[in-house]
OpenMM code with the backbone's topology and positions (N, CA, C; nanometers):
from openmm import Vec3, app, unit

residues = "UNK UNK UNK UNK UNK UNK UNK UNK UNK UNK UNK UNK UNK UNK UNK UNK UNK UNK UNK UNK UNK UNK UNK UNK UNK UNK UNK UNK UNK UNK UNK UNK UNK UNK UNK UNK UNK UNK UNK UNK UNK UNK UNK UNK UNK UNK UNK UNK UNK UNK UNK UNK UNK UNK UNK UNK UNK UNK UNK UNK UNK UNK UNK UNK UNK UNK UNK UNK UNK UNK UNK UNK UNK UNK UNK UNK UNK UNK UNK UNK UNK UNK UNK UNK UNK UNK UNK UNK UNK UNK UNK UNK UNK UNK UNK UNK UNK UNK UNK UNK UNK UNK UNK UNK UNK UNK UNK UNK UNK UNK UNK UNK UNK UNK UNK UNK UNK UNK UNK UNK UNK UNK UNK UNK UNK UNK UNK UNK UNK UNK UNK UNK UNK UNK UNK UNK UNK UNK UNK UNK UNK UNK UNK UNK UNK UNK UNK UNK UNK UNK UNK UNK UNK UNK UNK UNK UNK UNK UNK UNK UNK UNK UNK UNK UNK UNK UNK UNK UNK UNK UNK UNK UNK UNK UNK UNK".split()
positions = [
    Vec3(10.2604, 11.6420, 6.7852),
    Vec3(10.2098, 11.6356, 6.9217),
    Vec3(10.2665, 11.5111, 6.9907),
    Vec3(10.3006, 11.5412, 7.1117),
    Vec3(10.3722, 11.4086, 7.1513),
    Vec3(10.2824, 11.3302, 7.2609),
    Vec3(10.2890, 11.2055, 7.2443),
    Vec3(10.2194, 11.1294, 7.3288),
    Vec3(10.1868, 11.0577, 7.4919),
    Vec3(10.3279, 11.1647, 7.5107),
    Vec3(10.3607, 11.1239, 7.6587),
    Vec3(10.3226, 11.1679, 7.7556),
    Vec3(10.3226, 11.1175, 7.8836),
    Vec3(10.2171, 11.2179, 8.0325),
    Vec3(10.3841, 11.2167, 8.1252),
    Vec3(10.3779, 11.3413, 8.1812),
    Vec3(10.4750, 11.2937, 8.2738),
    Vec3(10.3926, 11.3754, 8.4338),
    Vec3(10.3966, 11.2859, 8.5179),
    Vec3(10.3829, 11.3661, 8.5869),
    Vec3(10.4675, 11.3968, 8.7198),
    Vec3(10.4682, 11.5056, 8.7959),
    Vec3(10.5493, 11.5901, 8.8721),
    Vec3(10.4325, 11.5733, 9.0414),
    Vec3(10.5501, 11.5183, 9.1193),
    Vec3(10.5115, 11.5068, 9.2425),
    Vec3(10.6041, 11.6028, 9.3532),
    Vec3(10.5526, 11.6228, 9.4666),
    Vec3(10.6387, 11.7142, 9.5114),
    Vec3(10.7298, 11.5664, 9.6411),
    Vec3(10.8488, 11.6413, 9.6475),
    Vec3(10.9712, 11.5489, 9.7058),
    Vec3(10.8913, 11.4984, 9.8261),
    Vec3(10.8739, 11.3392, 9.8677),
    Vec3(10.9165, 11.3138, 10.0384),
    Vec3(11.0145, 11.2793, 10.0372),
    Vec3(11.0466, 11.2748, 10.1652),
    Vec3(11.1873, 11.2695, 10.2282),
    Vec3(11.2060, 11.1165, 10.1924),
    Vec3(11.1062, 11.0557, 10.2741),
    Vec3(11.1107, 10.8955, 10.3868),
    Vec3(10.9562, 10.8277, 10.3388),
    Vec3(11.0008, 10.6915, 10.3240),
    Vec3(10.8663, 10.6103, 10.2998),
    Vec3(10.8821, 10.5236, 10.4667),
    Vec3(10.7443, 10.4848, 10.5622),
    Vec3(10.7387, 10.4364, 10.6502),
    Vec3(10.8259, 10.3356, 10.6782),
    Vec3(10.8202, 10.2265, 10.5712),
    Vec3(10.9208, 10.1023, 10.5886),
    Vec3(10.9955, 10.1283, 10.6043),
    Vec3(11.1020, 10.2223, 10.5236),
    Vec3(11.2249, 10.2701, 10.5330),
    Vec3(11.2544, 10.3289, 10.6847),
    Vec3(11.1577, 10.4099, 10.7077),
    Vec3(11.2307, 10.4887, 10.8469),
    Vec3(11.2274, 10.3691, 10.9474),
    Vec3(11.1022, 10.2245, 10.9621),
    Vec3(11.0862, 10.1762, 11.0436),
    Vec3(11.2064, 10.0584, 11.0700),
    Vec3(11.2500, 10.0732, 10.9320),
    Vec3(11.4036, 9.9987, 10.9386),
    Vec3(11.5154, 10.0322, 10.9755),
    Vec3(11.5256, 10.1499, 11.0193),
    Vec3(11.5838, 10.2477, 11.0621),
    Vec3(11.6704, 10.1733, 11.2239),
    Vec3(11.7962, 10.1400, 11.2346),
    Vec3(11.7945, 10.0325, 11.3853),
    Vec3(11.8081, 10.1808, 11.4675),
    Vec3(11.7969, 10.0898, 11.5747),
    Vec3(11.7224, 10.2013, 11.6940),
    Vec3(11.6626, 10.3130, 11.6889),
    Vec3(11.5587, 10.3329, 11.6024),
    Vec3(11.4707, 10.3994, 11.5774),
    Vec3(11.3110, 10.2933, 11.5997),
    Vec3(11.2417, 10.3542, 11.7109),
    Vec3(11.1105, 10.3253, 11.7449),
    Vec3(11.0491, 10.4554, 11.7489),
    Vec3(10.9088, 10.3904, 11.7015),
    Vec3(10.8209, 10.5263, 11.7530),
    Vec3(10.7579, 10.5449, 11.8566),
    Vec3(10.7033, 10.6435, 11.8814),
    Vec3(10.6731, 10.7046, 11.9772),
    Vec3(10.5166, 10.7051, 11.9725),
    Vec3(10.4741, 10.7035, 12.0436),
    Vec3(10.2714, 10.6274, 12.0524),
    Vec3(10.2240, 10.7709, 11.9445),
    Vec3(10.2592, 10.8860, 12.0201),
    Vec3(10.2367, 10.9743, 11.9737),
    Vec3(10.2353, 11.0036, 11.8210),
    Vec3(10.3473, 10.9539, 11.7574),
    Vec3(10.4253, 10.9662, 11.6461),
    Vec3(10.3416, 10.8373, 11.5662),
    Vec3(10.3133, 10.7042, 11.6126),
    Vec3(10.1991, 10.6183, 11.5433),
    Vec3(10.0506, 10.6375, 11.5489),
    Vec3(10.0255, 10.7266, 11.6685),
    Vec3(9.8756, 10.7574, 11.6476),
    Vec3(9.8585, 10.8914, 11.5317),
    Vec3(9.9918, 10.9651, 11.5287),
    Vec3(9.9539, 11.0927, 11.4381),
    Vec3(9.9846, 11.0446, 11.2599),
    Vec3(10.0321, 10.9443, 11.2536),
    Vec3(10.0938, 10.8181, 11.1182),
    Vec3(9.9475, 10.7720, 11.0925),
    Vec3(9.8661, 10.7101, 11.1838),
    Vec3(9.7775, 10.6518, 11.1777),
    Vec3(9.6458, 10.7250, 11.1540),
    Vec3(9.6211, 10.8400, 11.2405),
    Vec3(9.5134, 10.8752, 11.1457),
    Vec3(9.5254, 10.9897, 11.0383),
    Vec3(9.6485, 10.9653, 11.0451),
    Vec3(9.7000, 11.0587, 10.8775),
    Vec3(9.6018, 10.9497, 10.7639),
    Vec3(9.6266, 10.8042, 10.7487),
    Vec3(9.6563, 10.7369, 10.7272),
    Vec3(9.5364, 10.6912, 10.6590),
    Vec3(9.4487, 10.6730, 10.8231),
    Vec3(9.2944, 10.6501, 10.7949),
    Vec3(9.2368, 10.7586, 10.7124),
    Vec3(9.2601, 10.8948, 10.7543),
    Vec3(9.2041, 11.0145, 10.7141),
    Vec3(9.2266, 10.9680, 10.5405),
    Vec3(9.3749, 10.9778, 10.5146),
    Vec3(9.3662, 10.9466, 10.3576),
    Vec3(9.2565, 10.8443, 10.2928),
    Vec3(9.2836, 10.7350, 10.3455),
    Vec3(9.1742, 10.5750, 10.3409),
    Vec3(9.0543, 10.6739, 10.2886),
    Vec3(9.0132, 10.6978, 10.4195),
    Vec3(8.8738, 10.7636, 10.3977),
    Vec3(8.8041, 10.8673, 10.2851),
    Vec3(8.9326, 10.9353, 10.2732),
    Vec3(8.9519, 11.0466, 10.1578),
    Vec3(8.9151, 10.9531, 10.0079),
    Vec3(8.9828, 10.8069, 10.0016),
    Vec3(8.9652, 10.7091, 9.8904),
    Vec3(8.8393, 10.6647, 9.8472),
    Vec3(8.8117, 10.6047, 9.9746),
    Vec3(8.6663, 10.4914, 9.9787),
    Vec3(8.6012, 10.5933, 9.9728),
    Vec3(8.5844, 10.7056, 10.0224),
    Vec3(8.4373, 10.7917, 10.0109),
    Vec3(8.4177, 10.8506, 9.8545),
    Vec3(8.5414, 10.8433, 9.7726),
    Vec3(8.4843, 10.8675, 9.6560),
    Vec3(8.5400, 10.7576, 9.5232),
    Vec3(8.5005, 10.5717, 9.6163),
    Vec3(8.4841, 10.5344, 9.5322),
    Vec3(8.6419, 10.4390, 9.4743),
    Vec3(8.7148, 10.4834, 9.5609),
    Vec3(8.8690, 10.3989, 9.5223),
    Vec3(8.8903, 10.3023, 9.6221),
    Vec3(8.9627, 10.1967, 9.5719),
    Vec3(9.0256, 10.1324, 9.6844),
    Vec3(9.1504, 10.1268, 9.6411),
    Vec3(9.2782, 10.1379, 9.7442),
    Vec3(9.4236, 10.1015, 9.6924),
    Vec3(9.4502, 9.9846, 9.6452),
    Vec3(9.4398, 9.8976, 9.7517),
    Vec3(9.4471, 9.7569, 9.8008),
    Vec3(9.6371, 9.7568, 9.7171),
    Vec3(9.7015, 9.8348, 9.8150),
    Vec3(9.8331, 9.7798, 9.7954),
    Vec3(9.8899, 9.8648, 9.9278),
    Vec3(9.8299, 9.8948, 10.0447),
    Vec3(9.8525, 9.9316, 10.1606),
    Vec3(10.0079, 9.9157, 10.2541),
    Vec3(10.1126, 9.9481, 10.1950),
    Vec3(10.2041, 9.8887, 10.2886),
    Vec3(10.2980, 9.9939, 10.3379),
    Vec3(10.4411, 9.9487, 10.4350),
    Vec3(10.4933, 10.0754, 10.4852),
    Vec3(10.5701, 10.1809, 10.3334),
    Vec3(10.6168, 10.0706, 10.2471),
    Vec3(10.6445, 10.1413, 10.1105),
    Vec3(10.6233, 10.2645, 10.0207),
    Vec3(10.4821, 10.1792, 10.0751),
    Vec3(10.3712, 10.3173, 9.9985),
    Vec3(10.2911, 10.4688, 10.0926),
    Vec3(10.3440, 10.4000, 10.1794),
    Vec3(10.3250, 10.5153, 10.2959),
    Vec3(10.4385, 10.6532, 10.2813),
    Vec3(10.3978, 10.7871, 10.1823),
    Vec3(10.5424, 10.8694, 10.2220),
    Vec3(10.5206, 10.9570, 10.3302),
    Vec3(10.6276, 10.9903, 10.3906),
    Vec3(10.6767, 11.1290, 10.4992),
    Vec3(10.7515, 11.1718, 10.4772),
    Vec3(10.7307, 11.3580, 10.4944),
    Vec3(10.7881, 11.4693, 10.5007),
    Vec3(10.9016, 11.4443, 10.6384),
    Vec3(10.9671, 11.6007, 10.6372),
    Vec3(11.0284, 11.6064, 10.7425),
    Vec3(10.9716, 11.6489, 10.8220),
    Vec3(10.8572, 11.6948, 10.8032),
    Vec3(10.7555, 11.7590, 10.8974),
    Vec3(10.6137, 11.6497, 10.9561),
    Vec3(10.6721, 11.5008, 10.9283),
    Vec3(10.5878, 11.4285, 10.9624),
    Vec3(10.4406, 11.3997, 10.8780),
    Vec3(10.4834, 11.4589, 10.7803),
    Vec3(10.3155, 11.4562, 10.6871),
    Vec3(10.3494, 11.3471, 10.6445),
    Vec3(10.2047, 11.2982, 10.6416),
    Vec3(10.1735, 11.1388, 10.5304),
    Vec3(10.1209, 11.1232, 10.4331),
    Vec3(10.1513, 11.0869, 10.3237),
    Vec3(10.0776, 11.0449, 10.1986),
    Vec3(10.0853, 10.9114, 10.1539),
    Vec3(9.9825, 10.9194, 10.0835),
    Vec3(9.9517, 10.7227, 10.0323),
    Vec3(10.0004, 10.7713, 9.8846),
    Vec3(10.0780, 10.6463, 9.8752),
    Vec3(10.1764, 10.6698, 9.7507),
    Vec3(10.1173, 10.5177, 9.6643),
    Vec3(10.1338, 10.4774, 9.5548),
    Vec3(10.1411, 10.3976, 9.4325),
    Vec3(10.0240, 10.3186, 9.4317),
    Vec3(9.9476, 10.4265, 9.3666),
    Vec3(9.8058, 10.3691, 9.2897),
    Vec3(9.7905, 10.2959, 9.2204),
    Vec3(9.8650, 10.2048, 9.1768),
    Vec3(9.9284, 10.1243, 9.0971),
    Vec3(9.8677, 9.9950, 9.0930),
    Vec3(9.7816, 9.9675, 9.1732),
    Vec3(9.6592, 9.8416, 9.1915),
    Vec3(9.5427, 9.8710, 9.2269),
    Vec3(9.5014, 10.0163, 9.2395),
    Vec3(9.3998, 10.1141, 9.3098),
    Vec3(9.3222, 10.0487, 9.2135),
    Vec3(9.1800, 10.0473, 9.2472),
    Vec3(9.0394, 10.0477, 9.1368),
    Vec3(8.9258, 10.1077, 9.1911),
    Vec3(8.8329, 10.1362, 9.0896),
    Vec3(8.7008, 10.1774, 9.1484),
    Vec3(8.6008, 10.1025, 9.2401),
    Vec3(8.5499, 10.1034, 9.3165),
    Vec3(8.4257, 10.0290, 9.3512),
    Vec3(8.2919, 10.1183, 9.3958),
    Vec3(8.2214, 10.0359, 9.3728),
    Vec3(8.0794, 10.1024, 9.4663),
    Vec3(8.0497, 9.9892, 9.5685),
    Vec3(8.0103, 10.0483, 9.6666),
    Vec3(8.0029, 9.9451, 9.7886),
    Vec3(7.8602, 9.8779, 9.7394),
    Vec3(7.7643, 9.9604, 9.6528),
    Vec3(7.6502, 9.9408, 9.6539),
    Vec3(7.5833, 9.8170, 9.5725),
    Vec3(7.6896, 9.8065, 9.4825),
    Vec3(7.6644, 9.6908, 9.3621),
    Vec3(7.7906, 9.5816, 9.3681),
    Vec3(7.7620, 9.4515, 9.3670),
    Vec3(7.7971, 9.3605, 9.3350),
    Vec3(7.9295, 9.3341, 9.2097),
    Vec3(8.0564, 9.3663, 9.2547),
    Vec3(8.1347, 9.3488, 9.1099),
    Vec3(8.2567, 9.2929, 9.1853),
    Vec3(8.3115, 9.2335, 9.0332),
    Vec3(8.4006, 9.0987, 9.0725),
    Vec3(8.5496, 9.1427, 8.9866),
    Vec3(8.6608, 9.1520, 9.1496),
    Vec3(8.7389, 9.2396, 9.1165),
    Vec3(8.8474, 9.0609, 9.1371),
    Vec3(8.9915, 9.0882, 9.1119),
    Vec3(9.1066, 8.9834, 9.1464),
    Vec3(9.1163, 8.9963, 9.2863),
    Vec3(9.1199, 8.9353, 9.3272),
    Vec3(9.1886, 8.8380, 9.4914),
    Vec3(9.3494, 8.8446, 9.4682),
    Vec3(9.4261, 8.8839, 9.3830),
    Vec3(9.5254, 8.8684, 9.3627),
    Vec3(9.6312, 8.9883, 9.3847),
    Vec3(9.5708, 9.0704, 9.5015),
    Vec3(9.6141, 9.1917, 9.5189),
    Vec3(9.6623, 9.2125, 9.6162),
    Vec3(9.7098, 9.3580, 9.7084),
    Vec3(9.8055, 9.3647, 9.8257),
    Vec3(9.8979, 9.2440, 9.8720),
    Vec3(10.0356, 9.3349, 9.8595),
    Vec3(10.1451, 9.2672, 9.9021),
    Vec3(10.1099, 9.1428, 10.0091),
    Vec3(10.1839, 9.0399, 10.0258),
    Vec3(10.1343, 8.9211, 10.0922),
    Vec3(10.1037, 8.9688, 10.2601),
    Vec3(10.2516, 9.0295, 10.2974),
    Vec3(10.1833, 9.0333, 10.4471),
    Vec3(10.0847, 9.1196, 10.5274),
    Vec3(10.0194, 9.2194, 10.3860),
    Vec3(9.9222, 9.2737, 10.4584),
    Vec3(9.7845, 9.2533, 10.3948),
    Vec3(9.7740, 9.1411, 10.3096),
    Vec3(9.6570, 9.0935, 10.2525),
    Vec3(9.6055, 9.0339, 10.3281),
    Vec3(9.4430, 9.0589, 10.3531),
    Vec3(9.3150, 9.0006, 10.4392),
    Vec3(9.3030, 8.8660, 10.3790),
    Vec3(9.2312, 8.8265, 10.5056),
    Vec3(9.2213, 8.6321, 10.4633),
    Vec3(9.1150, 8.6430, 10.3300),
    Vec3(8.9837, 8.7196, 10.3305),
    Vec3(8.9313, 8.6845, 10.2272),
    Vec3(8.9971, 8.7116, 10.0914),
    Vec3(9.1020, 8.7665, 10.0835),
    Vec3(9.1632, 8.7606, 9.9660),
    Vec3(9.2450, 8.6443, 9.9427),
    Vec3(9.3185, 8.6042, 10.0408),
    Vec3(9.4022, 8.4502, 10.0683),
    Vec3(9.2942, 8.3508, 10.0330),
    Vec3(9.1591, 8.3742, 10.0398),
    Vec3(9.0720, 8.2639, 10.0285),
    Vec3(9.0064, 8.2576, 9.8694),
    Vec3(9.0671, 8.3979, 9.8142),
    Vec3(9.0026, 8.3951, 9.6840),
    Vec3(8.8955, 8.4929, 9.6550),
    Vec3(8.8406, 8.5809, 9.7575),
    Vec3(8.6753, 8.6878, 9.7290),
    Vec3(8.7418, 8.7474, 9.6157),
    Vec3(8.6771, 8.7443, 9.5009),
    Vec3(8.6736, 8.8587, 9.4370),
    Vec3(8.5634, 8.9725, 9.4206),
    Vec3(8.5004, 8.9634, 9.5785),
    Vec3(8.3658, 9.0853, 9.5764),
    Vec3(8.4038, 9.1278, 9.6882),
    Vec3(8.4852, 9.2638, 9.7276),
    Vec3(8.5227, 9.2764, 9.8838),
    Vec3(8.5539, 9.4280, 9.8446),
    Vec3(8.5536, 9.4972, 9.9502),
    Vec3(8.5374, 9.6749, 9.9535),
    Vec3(8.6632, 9.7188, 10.0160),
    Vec3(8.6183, 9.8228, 10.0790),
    Vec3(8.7198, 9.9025, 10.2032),
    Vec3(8.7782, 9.8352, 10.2971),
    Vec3(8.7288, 9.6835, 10.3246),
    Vec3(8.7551, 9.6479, 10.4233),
    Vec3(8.9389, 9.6096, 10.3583),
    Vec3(8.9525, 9.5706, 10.2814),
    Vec3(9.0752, 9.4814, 10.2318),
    Vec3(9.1708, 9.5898, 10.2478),
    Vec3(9.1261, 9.7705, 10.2814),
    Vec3(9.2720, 9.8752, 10.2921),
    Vec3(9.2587, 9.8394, 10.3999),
    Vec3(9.2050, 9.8444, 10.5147),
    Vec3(9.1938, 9.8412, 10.6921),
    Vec3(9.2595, 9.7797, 10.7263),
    Vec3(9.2212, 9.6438, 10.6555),
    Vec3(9.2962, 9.5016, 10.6952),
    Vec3(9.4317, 9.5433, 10.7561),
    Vec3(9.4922, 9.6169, 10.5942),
    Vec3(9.6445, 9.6344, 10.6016),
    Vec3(9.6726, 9.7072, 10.6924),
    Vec3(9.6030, 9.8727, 10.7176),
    Vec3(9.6463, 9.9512, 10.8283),
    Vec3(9.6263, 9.9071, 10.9070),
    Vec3(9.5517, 9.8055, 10.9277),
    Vec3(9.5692, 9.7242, 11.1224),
    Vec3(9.7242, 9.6347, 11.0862),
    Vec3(9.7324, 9.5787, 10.9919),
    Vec3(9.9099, 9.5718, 10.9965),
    Vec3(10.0077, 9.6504, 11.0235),
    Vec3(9.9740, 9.7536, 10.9489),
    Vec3(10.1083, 9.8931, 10.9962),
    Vec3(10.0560, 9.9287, 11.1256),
    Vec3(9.9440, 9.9671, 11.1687),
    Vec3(9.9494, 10.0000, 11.3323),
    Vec3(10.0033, 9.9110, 11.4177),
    Vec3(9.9911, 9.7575, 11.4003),
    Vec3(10.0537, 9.6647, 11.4834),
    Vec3(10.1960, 9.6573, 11.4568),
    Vec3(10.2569, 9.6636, 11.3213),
    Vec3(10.4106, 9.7121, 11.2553),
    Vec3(10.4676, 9.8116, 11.3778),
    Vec3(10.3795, 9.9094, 11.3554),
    Vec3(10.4409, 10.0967, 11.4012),
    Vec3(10.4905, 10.0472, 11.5568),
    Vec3(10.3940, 9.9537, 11.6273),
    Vec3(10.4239, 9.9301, 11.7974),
    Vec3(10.4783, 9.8478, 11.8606),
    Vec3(10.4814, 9.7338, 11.7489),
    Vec3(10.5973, 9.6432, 11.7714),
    Vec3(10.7383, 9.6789, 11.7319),
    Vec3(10.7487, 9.7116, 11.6146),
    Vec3(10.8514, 9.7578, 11.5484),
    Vec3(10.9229, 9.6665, 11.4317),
    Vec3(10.7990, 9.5826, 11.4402),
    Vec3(10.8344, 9.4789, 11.2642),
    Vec3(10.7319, 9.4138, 11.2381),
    Vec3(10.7302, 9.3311, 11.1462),
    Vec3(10.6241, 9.3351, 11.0770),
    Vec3(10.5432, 9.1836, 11.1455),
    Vec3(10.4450, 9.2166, 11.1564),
    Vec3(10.3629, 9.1151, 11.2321),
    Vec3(10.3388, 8.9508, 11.1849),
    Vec3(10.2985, 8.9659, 11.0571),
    Vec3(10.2876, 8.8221, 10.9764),
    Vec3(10.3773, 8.8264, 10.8234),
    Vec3(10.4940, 8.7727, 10.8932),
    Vec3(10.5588, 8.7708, 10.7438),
    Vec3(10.5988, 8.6295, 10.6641),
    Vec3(10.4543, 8.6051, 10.6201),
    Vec3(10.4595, 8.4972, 10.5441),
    Vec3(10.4920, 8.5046, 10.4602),
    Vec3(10.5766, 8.3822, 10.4077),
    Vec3(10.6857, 8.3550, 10.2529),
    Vec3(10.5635, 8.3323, 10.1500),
    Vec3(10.4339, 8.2263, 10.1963),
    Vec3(10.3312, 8.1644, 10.0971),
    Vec3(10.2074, 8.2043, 10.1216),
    Vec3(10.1011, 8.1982, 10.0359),
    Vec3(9.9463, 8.2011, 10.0622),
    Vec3(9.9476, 8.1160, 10.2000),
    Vec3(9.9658, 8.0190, 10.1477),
    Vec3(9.9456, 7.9005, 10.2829),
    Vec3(9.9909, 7.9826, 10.4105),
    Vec3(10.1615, 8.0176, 10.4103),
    Vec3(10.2062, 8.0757, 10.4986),
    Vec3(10.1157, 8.1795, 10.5847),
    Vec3(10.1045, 8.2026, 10.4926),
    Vec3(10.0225, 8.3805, 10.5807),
    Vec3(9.8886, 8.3152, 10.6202),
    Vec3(9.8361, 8.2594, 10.5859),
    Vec3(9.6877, 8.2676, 10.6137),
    Vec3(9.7233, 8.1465, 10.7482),
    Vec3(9.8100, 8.0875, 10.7976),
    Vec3(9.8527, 8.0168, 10.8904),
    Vec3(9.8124, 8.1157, 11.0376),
    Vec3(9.9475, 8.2043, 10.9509),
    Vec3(9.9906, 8.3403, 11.0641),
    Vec3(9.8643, 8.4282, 11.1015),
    Vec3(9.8199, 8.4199, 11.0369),
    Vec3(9.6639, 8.5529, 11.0588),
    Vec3(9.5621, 8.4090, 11.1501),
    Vec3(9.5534, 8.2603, 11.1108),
    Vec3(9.4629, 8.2015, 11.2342),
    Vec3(9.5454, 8.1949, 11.3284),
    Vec3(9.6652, 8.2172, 11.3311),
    Vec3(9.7688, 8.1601, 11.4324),
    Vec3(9.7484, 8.2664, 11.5372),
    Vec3(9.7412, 8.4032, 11.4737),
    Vec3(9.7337, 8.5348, 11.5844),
    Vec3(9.5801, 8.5821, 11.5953),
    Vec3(9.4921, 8.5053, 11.5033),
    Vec3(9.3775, 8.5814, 11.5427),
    Vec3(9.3002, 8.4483, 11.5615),
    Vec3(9.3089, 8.3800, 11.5460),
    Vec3(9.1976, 8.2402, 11.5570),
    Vec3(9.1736, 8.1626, 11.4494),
    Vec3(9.1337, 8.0572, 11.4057),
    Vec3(9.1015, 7.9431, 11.3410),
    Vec3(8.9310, 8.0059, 11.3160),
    Vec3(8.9099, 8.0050, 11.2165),
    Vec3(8.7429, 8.0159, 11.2199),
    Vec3(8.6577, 7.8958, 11.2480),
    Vec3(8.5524, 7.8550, 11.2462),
    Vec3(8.4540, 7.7385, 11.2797),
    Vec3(8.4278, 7.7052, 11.1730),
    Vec3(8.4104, 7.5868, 11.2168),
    Vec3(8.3396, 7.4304, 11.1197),
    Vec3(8.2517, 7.5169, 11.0369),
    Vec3(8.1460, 7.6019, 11.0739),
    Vec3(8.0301, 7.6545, 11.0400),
    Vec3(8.0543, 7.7146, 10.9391),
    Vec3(8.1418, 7.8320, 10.9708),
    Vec3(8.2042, 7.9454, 10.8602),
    Vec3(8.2663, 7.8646, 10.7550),
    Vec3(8.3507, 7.7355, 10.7552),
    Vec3(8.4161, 7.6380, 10.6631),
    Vec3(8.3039, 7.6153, 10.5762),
    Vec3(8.1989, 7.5731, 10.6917),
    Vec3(8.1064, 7.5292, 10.5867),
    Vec3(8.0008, 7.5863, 10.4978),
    Vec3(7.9869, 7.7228, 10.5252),
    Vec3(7.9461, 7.8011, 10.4954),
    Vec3(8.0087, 7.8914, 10.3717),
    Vec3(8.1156, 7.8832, 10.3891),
    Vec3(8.1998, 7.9154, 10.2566),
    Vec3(8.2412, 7.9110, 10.1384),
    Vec3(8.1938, 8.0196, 10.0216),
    Vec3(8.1341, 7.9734, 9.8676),
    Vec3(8.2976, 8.0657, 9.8475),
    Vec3(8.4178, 8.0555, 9.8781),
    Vec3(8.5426, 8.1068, 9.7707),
    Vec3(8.6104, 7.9790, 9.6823),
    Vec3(8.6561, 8.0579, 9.6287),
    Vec3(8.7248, 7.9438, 9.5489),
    Vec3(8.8501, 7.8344, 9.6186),
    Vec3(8.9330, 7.9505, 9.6531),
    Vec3(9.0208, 7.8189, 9.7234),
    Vec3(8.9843, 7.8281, 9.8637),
    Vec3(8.8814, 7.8420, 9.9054),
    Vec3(8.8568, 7.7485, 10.0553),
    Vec3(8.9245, 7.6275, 10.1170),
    Vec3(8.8915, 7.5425, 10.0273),
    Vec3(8.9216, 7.3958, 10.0905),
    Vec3(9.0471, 7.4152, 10.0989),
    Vec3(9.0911, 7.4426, 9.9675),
    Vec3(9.2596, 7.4617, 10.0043),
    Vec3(9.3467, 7.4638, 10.1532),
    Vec3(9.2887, 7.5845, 10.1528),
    Vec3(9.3238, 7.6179, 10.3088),
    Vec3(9.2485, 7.5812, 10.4418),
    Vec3(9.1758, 7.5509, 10.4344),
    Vec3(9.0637, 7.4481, 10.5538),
    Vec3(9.1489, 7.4110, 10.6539),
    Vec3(9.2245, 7.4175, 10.7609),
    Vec3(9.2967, 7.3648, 10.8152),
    Vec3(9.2529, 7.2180, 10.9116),
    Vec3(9.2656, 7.1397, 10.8711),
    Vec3(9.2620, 6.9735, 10.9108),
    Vec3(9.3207, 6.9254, 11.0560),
    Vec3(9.1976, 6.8915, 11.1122),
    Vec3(9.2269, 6.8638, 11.2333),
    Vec3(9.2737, 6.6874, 11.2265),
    Vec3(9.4007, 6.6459, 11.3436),
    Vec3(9.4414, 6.4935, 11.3086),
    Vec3(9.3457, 6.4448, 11.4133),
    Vec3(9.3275, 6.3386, 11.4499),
    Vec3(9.2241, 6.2616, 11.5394),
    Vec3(9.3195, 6.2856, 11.6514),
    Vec3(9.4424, 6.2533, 11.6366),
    Vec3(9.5801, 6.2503, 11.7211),
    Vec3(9.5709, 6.3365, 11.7756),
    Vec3(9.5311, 6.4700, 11.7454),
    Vec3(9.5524, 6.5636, 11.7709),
    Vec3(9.3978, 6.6384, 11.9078),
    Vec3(9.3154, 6.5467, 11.9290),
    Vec3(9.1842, 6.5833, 11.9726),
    Vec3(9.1804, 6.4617, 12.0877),
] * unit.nanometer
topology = app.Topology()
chain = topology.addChain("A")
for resn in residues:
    res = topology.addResidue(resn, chain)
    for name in ("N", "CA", "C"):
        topology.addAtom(name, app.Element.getBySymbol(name[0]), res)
């Protein structure tokens, strides 16, 4: 008896990144809103029974020639229950579409950490590149207060992750 699994997927054509690299090729609103709630629809298809990817990117995104979408490489996927308390790695999704609480270290976080990313590829799909492409932890979590805001003293202080302080961003006196 032999010990091996193989398994058999049916062909896509095109993974998102790829086509979006594509030069002079943009999409069409139409063409990112029908990407997008392909997208969510899948998400939803996950979290409602219990998976999260948390490796969300245009890579793993495939398309047909007929525009169908599938979420491709489960390959960091795990179980959760939203309902109970469990302590997963922070050390997951590709850098530029990983949520700050993972940059900060949560290892107790849900559905929210796939969203995160598809609000990256929706902002990807309409710009037409990639929104925060940080080289470092540091880097990225720069780029995400840089485009979305600095959080408050409060929330700093309020904050039980591990590398928090790390990243705390330090105001100079010089600077106020």
């Amino acid at each position: 008896m032999s010990s091996s699994l193989y398994l058999v997927f049916e062909y896509m054509e095109h993974d998102l990144a790829g086509l979006a690299a594509t030069p002079g090729l943009k999409f069409s609103e139409p063409q990112v809103k029908c990407y997008m709630q392909q997208l969510l629809c899948g998400l939803d298809h996950c979290h409602n029974r219990g998976v999260l990817h948390r490796d969300i990117k245009g890579a793993n995104l495939l398309l047909d020639n007929n525009g169908i979408l599938k979420i491709a490489d489960f390959g960091l996927a795990t179980f959760f229950n939203p309902k109970q308390k469990q302590h997963l790695t922070s050390r997951v999704v590709t850098l530029w579409y990983r949520p700050p609480e993972l940059l900060l270290g949560a290892t107790n976080y849900g559905a929210a950490v796939d969203l995160w990313s598809a609000g990256c590829i929706l902002a990807e799909l309409l710009s037409g590149k990639p929104i925060m492409p940080g080289r470092t932890e540091v880097e990225q979590l720069h780029k995400i207060f840089k485009l979305c805001g600095s959080p408050s003293e409060e929330f700093w202080a309020n904050l039980k992750l591990s590398r928090a302080t790390i990243f705390k961003p330090h105001i100079r006196t010089a600077d106020v």
